[in-house]
Every structure is written in C-alpha cells, then in structure tokens.
C-alpha positions as protocol buffer text, in pm:
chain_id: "A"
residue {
  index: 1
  type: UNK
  ca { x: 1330 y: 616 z: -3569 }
}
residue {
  index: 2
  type: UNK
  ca { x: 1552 y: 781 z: -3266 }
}
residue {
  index: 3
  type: UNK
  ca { x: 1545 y: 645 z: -2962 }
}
residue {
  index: 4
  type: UNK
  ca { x: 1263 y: 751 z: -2707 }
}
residue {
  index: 5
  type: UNK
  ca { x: 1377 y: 1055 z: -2479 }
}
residue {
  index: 6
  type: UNK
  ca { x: 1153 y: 991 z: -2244 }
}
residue {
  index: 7
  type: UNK
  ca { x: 963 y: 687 z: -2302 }
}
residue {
  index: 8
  type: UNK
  ca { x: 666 y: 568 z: -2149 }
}
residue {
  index: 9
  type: UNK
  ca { x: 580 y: 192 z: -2148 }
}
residue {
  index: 10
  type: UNK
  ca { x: 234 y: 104 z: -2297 }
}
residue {
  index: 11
  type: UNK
  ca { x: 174 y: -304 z: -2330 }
}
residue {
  index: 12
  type: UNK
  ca { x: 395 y: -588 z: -2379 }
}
residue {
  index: 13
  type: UNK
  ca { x: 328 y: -798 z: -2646 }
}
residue {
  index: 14
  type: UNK
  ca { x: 232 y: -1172 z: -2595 }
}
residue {
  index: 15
  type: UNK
  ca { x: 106 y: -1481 z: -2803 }
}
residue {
  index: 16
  type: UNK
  ca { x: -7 y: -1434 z: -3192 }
}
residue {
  index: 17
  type: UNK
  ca { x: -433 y: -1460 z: -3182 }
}
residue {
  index: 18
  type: UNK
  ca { x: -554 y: -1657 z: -3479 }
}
residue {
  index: 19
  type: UNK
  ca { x: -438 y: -1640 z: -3873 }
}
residue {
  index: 20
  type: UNK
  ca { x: -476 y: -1287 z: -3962 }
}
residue {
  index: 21
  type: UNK
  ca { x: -168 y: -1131 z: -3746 }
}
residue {
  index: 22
  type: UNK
  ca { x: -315 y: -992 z: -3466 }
}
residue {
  index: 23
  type: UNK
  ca { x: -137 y: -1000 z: -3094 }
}
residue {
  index: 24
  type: UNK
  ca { x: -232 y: -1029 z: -2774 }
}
residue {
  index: 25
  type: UNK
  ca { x: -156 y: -703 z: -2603 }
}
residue {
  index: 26
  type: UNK
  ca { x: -115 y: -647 z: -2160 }
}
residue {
  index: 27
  type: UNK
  ca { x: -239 y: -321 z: -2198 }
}
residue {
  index: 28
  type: UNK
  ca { x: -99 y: -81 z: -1883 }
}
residue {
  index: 29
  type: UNK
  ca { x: -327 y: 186 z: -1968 }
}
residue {
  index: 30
  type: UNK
  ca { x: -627 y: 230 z: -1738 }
}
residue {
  index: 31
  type: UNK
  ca { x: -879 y: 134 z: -2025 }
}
residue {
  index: 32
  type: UNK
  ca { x: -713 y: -118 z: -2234 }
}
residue {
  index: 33
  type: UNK
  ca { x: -850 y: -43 z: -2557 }
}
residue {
  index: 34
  type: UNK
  ca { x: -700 y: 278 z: -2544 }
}
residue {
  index: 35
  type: UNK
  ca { x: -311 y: 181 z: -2623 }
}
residue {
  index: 36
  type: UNK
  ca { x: -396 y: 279 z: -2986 }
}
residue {
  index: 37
  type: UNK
  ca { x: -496 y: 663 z: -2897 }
}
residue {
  index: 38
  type: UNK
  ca { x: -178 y: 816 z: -2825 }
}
residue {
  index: 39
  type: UNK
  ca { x: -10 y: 734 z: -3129 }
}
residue {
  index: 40
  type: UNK
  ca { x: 257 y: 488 z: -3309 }
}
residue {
  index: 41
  type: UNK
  ca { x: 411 y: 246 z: -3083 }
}
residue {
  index: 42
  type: UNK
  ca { x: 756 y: 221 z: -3052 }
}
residue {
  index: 43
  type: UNK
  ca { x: 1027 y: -40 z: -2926 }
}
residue {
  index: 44
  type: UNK
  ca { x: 1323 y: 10 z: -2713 }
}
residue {
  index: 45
  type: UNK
  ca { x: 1510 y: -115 z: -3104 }
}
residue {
  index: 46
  type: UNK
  ca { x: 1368 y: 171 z: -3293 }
}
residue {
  index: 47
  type: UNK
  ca { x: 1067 y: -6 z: -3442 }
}
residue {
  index: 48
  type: UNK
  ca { x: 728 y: 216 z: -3481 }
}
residue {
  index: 49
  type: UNK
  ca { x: 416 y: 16 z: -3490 }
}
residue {
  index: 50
  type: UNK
  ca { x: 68 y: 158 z: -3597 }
}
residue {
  index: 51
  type: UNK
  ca { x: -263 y: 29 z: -3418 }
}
residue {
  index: 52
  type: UNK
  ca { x: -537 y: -68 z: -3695 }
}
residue {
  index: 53
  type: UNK
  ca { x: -789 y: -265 z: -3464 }
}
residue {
  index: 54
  type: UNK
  ca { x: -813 y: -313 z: -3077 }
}
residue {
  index: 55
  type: UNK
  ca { x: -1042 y: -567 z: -2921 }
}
residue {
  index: 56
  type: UNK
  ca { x: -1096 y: -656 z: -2586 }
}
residue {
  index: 57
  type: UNK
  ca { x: -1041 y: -1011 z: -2479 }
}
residue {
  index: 58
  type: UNK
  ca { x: -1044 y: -1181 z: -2099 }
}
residue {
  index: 59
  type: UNK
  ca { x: -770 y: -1009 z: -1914 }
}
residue {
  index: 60
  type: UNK
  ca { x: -556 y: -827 z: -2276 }
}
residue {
  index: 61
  type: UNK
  ca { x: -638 y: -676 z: -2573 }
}
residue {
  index: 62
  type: UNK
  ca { x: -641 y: -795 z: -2890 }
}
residue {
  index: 63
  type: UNK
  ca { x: -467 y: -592 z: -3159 }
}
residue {
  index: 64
  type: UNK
  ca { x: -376 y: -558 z: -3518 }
}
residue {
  index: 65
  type: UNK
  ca { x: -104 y: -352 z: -3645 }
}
residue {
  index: 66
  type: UNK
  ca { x: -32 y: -220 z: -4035 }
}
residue {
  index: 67
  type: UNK
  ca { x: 222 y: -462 z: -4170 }
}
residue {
  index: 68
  type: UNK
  ca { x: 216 y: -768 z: -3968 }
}
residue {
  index: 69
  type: UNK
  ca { x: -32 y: -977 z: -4194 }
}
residue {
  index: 70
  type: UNK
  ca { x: 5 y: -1317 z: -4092 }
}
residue {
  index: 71
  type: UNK
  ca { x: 51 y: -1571 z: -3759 }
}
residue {
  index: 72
  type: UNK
  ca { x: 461 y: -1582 z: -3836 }
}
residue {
  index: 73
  type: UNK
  ca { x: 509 y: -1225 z: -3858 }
}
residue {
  index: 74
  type: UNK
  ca { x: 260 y: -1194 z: -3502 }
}
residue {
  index: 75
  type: UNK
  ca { x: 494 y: -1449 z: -3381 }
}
residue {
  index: 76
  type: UNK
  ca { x: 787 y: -1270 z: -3411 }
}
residue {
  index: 77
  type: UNK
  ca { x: 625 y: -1037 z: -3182 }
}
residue {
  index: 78
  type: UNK
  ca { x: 623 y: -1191 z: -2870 }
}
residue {
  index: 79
  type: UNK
  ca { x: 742 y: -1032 z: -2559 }
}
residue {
  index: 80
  type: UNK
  ca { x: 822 y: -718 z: -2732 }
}
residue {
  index: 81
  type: UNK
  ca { x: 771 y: -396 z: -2482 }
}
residue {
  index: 82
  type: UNK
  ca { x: 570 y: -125 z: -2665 }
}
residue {
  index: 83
  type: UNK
  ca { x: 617 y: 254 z: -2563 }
}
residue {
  index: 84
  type: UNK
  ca { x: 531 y: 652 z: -2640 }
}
residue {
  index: 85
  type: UNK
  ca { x: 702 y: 947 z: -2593 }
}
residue {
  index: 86
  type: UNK
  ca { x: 588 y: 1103 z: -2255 }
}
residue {
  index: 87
  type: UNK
  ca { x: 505 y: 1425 z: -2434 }
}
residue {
  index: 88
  type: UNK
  ca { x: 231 y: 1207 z: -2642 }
}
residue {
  index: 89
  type: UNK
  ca { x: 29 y: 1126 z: -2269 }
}
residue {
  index: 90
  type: UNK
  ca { x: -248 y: 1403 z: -2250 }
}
residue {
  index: 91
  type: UNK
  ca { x: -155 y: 1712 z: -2128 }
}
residue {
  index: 92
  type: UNK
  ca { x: -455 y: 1736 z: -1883 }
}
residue {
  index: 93
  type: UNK
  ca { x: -406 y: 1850 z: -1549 }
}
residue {
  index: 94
  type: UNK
  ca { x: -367 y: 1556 z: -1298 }
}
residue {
  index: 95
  type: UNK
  ca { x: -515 y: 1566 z: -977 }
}
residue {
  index: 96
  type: UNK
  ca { x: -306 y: 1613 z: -660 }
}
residue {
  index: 97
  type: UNK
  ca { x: -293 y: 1222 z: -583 }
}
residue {
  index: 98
  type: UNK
  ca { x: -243 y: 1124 z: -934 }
}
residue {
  index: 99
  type: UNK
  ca { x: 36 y: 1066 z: -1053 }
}
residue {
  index: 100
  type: UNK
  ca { x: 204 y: 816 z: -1399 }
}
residue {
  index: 101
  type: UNK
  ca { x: 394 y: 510 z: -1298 }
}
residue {
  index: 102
  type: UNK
  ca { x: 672 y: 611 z: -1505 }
}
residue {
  index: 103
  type: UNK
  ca { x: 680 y: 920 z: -1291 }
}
residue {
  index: 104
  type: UNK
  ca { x: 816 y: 701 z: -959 }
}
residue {
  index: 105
  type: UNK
  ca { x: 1071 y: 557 z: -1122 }
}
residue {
  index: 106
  type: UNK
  ca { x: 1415 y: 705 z: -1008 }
}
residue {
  index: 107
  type: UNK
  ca { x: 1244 y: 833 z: -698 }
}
residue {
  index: 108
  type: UNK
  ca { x: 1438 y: 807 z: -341 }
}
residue {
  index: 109
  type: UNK
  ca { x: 1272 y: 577 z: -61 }
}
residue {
  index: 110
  type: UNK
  ca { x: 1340 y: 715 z: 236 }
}
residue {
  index: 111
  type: UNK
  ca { x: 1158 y: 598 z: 529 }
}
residue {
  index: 112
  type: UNK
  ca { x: 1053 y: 864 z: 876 }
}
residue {
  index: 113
  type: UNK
  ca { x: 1365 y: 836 z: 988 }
}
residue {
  index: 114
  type: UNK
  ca { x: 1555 y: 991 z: 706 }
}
residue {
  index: 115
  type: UNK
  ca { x: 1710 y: 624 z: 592 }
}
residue {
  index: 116
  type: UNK
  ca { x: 1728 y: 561 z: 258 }
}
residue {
  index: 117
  type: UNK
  ca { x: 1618 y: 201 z: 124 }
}
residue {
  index: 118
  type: UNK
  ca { x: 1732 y: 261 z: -217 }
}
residue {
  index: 119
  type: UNK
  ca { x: 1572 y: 389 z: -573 }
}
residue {
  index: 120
  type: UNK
  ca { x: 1234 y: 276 z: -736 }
}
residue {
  index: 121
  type: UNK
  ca { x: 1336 y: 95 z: -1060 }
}
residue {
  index: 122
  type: UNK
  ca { x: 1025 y: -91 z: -1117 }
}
residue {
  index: 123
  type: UNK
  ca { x: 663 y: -82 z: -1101 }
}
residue {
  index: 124
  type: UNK
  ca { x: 484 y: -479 z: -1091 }
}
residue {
  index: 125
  type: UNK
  ca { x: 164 y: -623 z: -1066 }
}
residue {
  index: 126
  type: UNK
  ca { x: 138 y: -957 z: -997 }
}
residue {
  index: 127
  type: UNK
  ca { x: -276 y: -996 z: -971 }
}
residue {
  index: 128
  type: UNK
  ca { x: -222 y: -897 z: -562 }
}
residue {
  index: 129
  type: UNK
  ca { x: -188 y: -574 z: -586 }
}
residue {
  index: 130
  type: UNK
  ca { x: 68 y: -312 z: -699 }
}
residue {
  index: 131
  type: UNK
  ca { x: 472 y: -315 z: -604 }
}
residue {
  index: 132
  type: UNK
  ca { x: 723 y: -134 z: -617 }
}
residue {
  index: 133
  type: UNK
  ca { x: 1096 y: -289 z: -666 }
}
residue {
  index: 134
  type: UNK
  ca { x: 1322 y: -36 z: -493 }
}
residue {
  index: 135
  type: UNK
  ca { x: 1741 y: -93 z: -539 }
}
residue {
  index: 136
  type: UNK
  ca { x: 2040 y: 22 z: -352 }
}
residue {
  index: 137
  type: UNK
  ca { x: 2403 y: 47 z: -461 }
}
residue {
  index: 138
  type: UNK
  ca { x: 2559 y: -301 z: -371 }
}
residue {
  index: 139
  type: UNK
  ca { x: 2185 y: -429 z: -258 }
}
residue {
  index: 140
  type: UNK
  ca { x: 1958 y: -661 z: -422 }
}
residue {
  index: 141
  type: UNK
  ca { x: 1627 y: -562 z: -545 }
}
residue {
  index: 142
  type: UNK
  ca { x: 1358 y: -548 z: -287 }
}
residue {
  index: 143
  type: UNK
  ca { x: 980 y: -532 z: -320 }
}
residue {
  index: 144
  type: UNK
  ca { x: 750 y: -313 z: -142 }
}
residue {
  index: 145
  type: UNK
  ca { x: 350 y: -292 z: -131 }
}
residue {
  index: 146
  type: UNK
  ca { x: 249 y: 8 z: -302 }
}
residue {
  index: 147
  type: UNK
  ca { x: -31 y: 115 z: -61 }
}
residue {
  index: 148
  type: UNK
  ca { x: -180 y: 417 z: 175 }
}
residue {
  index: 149
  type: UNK
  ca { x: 49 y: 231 z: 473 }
}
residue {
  index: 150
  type: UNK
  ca { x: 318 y: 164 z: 313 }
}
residue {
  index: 151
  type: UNK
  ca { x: 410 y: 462 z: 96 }
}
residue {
  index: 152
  type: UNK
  ca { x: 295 y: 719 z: 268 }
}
residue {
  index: 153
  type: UNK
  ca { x: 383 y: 1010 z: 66 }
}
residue {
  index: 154
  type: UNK
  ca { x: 522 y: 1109 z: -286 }
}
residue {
  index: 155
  type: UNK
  ca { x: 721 y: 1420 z: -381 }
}
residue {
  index: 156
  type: UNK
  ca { x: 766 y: 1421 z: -732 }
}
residue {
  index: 157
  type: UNK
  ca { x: 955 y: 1741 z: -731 }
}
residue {
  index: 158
  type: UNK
  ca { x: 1147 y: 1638 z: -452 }
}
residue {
  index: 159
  type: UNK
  ca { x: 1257 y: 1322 z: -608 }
}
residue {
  index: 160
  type: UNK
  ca { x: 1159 y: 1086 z: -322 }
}
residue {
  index: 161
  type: UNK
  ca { x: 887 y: 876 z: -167 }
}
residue {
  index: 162
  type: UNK
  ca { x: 831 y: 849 z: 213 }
}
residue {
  index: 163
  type: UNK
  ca { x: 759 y: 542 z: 297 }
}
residue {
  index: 164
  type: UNK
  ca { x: 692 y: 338 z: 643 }
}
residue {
  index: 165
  type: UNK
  ca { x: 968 y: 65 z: 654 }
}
residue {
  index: 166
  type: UNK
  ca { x: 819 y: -138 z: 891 }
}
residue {
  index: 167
  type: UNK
  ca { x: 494 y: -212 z: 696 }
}
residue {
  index: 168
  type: UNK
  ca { x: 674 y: -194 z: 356 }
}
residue {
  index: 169
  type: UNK
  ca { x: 827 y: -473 z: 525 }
}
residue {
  index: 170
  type: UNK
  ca { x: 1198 y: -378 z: 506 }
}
residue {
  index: 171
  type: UNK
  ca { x: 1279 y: -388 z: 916 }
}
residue {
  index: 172
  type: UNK
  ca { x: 1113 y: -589 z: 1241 }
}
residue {
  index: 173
  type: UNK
  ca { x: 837 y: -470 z: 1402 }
}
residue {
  index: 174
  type: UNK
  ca { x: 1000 y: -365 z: 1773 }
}
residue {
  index: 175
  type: UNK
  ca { x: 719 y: -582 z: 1934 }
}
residue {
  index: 176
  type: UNK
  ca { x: 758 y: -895 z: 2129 }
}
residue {
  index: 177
  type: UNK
  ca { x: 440 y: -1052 z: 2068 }
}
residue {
  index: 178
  type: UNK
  ca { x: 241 y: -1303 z: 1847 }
}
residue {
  index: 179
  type: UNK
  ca { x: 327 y: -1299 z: 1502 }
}
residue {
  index: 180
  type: UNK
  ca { x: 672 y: -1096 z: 1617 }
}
residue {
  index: 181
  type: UNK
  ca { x: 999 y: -1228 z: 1435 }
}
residue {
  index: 182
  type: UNK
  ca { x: 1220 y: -1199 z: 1731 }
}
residue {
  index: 183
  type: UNK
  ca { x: 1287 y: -1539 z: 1935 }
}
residue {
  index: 184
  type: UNK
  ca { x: 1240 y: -1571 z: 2324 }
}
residue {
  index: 185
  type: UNK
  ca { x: 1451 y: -1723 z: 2516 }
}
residue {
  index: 186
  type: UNK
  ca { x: 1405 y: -2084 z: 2635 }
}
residue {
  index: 187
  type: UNK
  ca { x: 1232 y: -2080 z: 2935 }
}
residue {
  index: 188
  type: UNK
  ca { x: 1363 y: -2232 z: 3264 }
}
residue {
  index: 189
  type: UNK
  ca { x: 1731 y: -2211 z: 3173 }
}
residue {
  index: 190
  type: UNK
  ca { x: 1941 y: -2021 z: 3454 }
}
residue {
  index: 191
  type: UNK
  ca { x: 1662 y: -2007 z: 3721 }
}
C-alpha cells in the first residue's frame, strides 16, 4: 500500500474486546458506527484494514476486522491511528459553516489585529469541548477553545482563521478589574 496523499484520520485503536479479535475503536466520525462506510482503513505504516462488524459500545465502537482472529493479534493493535484517503469522504456539498477537521489543519491564526499566533497542527477533544493546538516557529504549542468567541472566522481558501486573542486566551484582557491579571499597586506607599 502507498502512503496516504492526503489522509484523513478516522479512529484510533484502543484495548482488544473479548476472545474473538475485535477492538475498541474512538470513532471521530459524527456517527460512530460509520468508520466502516468509507472504505479500507489504513495506517500511517502502510497497513489496510477491512471493517467486518461495528458495534456500538459506551463512549467507542466495537469492531472486527478480516484477519485479526484472536485477543493477541487485537492486542497488537493498540493505539494504532486509522485513516482514508480524503477523496474517499463523500463528495456532498457542505454547507457554508461546515467544514472537516482535517481541513484546519495548516491554517494561519491571525487575530483582528493582523498578528499571527502561529499554525493549527492539531484538533483535541478532551470531554470539555473542542481545541485547537496552534504552533509558531521557535514557540511551544498553545491551545485555544474552538468556539463562536474565540474563532471567529475561517477562510479555507485563504488559508487562515481569525480568531479573538483575548478570549482564545493568548493576551490580557486591558481591564483593571475583578478577575483582571494585572497587579495594583500596594496601597498607601508614597502618600
């Protein structure tokens, strides 16, 4: 198998599920069970795996693939990332706000000011909500909320997301109030 031109990542494998060589799956599709419909799954190594049976189970899928038979060889799975090509993803027109994940990746973060805060080399969710891990030459990775306030626009064609810094949390709010970061100074001192 040849490496993925433009891969899109599907599930990542976890823990073996009983005797008969089935995996437990985190699904990144919208409905689960449907990580099986857009063809043979492939790794970032060059293997191609073939869905036989998806199940649903409390927050992943269950799934069997042709060839692994037995709890060792579903072992041997674990933590393996499973992709498609992009040009397997329906061609179906999305709607103006929709957009795939794999789609911000790569994209500029540029805040209102013109500033850039680096590129968008990861997509997480945690259980709180979705974020986006944006990195700048010579910077660490940083993570943003991706929400309505914080990202407040995506160009695809342009290559770049606007974004609000100050509730993507990347500068001080100006404000000297409660909850403000910025320190007062003691009080009484040169009166």
């Amino acid at each position: 198998m040849a490496k993925l031109e433009n891969p899109v990542l599907m599930g990542t494998v976890g823990a073996a599920q009983g005797l008969r060589g089935e995996v437990r799956v985190k699904s990144y599709t919208i409905d689960p069970t449907s990580i099986g419909d857009y063809g043979h799954l492939h790794t970032e190594d060059g293997r191609s795996f073939e869905v036989l049976e998806v199940r649903e189970a409390k927050n992943v899928v269950v799934v069997r693939f042709r060839g692994v038979n037995d709890r060792n060889a579903a072992e041997a799975l674990n933590g393996i990332e499973l992709y498609i090509e992009r040009d397997n993803l329906p061609d179906e027109e999305l709607d103006e706000d929709e957009f795939f994940y794999a789609d911000l990746e790569g994209l500029e973060a540029v805040d209102t000011t013109g500033r850039s805060h680096g590129t968008v080399t990861g997509i997480f969710d945690f259980g709180a909500g979705d974020l986006l891990e944006l990195k700048g030459p010579g910077k660490r990775p940083v993570l943003i909320p991706f929400s309505e306030a914080a990202v407040l626009e995506i160009d695809l064609e342009g290559g770049r997301l606007l974004i609000d810094a100050t509730a993507a949390g990347l500068v001080d709010d100006e404000k000297d109030g409660p909850g403000s970061r910025r320190r007062r100074p003691p009080q009484g001192e040169g009166e």
